[in-house]
C-alpha positions in Angstrom: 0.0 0.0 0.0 1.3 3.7 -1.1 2.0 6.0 1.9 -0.2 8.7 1.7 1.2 12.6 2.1 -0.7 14.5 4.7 1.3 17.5 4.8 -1.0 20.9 3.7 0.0 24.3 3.9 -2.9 26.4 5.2 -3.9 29.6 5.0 -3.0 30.6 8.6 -2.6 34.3 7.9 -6.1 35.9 8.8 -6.7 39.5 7.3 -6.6 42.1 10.0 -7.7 45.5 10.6 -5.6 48.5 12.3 -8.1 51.1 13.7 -5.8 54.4 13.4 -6.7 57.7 15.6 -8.4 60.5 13.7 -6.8 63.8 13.1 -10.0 65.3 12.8 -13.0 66.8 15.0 -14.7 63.3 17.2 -17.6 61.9 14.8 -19.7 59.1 15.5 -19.8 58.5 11.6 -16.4 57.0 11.2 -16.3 55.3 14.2 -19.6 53.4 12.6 -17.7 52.6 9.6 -14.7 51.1 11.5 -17.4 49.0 13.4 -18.4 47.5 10.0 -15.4 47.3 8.9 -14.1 44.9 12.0 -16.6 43.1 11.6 -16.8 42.4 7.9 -12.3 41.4 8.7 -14.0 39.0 12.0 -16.5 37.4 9.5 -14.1 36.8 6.8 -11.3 35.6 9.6 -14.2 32.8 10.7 -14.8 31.9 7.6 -11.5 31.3 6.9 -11.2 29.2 10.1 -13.8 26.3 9.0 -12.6 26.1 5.7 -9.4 25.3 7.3 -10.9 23.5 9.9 -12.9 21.4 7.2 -9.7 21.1 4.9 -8.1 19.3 8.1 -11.3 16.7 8.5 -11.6 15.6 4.8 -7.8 14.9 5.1 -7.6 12.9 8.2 -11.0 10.9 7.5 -9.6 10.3 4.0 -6.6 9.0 5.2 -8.3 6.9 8.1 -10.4 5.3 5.5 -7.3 5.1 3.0 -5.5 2.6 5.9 -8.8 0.8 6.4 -8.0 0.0 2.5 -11.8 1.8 1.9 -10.4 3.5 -1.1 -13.7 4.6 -2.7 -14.6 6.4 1.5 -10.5 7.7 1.0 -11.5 9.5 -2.8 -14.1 11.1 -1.7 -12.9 12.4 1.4 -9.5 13.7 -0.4 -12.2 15.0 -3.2 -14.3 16.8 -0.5 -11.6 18.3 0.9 -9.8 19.2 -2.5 -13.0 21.5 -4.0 -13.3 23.5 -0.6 -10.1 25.4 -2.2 -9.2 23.7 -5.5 -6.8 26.1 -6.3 -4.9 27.2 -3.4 -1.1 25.3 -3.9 -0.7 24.7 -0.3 -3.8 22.3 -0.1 -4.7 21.4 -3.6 -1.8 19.3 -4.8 -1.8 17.3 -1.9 -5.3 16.5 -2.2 -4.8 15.8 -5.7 -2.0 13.6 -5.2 -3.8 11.5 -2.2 -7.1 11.2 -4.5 -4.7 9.6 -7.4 -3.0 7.3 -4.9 -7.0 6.0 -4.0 -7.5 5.4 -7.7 -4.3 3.8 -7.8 -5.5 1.5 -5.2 -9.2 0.7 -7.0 -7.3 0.1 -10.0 -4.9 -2.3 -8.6 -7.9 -4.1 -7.0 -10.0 -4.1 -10.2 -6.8 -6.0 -12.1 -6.2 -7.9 -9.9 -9.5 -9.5 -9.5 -10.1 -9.6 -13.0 -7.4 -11.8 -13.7 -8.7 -14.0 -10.6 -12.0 -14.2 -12.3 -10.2 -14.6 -15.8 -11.7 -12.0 -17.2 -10.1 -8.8 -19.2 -8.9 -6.6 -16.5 -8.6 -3.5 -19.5 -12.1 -2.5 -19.7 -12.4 -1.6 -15.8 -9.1 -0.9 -14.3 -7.7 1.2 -17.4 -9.8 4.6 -16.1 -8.7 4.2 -12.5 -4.8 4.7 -13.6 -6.0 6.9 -16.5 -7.6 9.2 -13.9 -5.0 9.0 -11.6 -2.4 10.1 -14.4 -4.8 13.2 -15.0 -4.9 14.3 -11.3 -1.4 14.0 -10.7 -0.3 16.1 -13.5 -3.3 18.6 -12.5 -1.0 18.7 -9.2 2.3 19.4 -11.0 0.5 22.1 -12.9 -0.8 24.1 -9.9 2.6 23.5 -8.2 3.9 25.3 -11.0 1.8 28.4 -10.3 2.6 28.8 -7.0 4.4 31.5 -5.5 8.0 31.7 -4.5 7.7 30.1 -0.8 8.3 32.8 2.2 10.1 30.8 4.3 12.3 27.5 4.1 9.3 25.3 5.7 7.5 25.9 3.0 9.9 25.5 -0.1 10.5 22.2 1.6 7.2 21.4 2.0 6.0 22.0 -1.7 9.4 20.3 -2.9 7.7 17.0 -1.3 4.3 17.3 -2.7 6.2 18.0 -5.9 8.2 14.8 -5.2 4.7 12.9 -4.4 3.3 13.3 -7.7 6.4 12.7 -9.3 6.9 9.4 -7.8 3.0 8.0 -8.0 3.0 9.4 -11.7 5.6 7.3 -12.5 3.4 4.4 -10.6 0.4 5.5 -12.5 2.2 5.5 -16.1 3.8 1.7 -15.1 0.3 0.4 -14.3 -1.7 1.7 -16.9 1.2 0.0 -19.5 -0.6 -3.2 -18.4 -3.5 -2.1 -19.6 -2.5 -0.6 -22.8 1.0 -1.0 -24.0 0.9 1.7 -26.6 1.6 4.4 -23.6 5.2 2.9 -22.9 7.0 5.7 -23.8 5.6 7.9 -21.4 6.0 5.9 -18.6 9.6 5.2 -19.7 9.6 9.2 -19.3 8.0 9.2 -16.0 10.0 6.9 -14.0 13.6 8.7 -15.9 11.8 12.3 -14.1 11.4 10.4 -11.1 14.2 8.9 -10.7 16.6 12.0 -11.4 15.1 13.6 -7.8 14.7 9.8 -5.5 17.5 10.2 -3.4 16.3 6.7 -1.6 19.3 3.8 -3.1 16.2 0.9 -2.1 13.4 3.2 -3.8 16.0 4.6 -6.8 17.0 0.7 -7.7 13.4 -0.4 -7.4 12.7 2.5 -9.7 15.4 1.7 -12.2 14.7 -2.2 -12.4 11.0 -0.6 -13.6 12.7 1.7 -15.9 14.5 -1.6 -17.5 11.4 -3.4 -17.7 9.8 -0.6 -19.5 12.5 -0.5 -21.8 12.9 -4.1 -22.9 9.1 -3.7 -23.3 9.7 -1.1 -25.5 12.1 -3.4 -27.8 10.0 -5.9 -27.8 6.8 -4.3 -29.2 9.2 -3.2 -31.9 
């Protein structure tokens, strides 16, 4: 089973209001405005506290269910908690990435019982790894976006979501060549991304005995 990545960055920094002293003769009409004003900023700081709060609950009962091995519970958890802010880069990748690692999951489960049942695993486990692909590359893109990091915490921390989607898209890509052969090539591409930034020797030679694999493949169909 994949390990899931639980790390978000959140949007801790709450707007905030200064109330500066006038210069001008007392007036109960600004001192109205500033009222509103507070408490318009107190509304949007609450606000801003449940979608975090929520953000925080779709990720650790999607996770919960992910161990239980309840994939389907785990995707729609990760998707719940993914459209509360689907295009923030602190949360959205990592959503992203744990909803392809789900589909990874269903789609393992769908081969794998196909084949038990001797049946063509292509027609139903294809589209889990298919989607999968999709979502993770979605992630990559809104890494992209992002903004230079403020701080060293969170370069790190967007470095490893970063290194998340690399790795399960290389996962994804070797998968899906199960199903369809004709997509070699771009898994071939996948695991040489992901193996230029896995600084793990186990996980880089695992990663590399793939890559061979892939390439004989390759040959072969030739």
């Amino acid at each position: 089973m994949y390990k899931l990545f639980l790390v978000l960055i959140l949007p801790l920094n709450f707007a905030c209001f200064e109330i500066k002293a006038q210069s001008t003769s007392p007036s109960s009409e600004p001192a109205l405005r500033d009222d509103k004003k507070i408490a318009e900023v107190d509304e949007k700081n609450k606000q801003i506290a449940e979608k975090i709060r929520k953000i925080r609950q779709a990720l650790d009962e999607g996770a919960t269910a992910y161990y239980e091995r309840n994939y389907r519970l785990a995707f729609e958890k990760f998707d719940e908690g993914y459209n509360l802010d689907p295009d923030f880069w602190g949360t959205a990748p990592v959503m992203l990435n744990n909803k392809a690692m789900a589909l990874i999951q269903l789609g393992a489960e769908s081969y794998n019982n196909s084949i038990k049942a001797k049946k063509d695993p292509k027609p139903e486990s294809k589209p889990f790894f298919l989607d999968a692909i999709g979502l993770l590359k979605l992630s990559q893109e809104i890494l992209e976006t992002a903004p230079p990091p403020e701080d060293e915490a969170a370069k790190m921390q967007i470095e490893s979501t970063r290194y998340v989607s690399t790795k399960e898209l290389a996962q994804a890509f070797r998968l899906l060549v199960l199903t369809d052969e004709s997509r070699t090539v771009e898994a071939i591409e996948a695991f040489e991304n992901y193996i230029r930034i896995e600084n793990d020797t186990a996980l880089k030679a695992n990663a590399q005995m793939n890559l061979r694999k892939l390439k004989s493949k390759l040959k072969t169909n030739k």
